[in-house]
N, C-alpha and C positions, 0 to 999 in steps of 0.2 A: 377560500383555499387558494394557493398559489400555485401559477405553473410552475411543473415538473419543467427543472435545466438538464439539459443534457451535461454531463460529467465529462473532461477531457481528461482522458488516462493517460495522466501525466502526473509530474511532481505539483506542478502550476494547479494544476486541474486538484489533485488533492488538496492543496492548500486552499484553493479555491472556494471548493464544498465544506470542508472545515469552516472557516472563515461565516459561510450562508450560514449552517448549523447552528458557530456562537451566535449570531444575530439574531437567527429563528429561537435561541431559547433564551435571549434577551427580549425579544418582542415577547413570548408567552406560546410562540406558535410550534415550540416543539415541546415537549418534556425533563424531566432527568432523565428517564429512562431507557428512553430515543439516542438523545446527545451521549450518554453512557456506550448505547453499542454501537454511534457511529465511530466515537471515540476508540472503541477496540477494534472495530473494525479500521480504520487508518492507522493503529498499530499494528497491525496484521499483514498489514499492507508491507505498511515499513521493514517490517524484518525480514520479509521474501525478499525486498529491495536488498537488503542488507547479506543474503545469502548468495544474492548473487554477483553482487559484488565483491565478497570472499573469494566466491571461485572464480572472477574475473582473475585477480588477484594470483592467484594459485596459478591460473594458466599460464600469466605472462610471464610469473617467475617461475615456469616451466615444471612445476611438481602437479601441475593434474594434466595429464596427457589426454590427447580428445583426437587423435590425428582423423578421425573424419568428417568430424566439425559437427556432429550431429549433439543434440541436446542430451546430457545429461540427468537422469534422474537419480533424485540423491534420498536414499533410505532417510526415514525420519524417524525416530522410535525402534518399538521392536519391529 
């Protein structure tokens, strides 16, 4: 079994662990099934990155107002 890497939560660091994953399911040392939900789980990722960059967005061109600077929580569904 191989050491556990710690993950730097980052873009880098994502790409990173992605990167060990395809190896580990080229070596045999992971599965489909594994690489499947690492795989969704780095898209899941992504798309928080992706929402919060919308609302960077929004702030700078001034249609989401935040004047106390404190985080926004953004309804998601019903």
């Amino acid at each position: 079994m191989s050491e556990k890497k710690e993950i730097i939560r980052t873009s880098l660091g994502l790409r990173d662990a992605l990167f060990d994953a395809i190896e580990k399911v080229r070596s045999g040392e992971l599965g489909a099934q594994e690489a499947r939900a690492i795989g969704s789980l780095a898209h899941q990722i992504c798309e928080t990155v992706s929402l919060e960059i919308e609302v960077a967005k929004l702030q700078a061109d001034g249609q989401f107002d935040n004047p106390s600077g404190a985080p926004r929580v953004l309804k998601l569904g019903n």
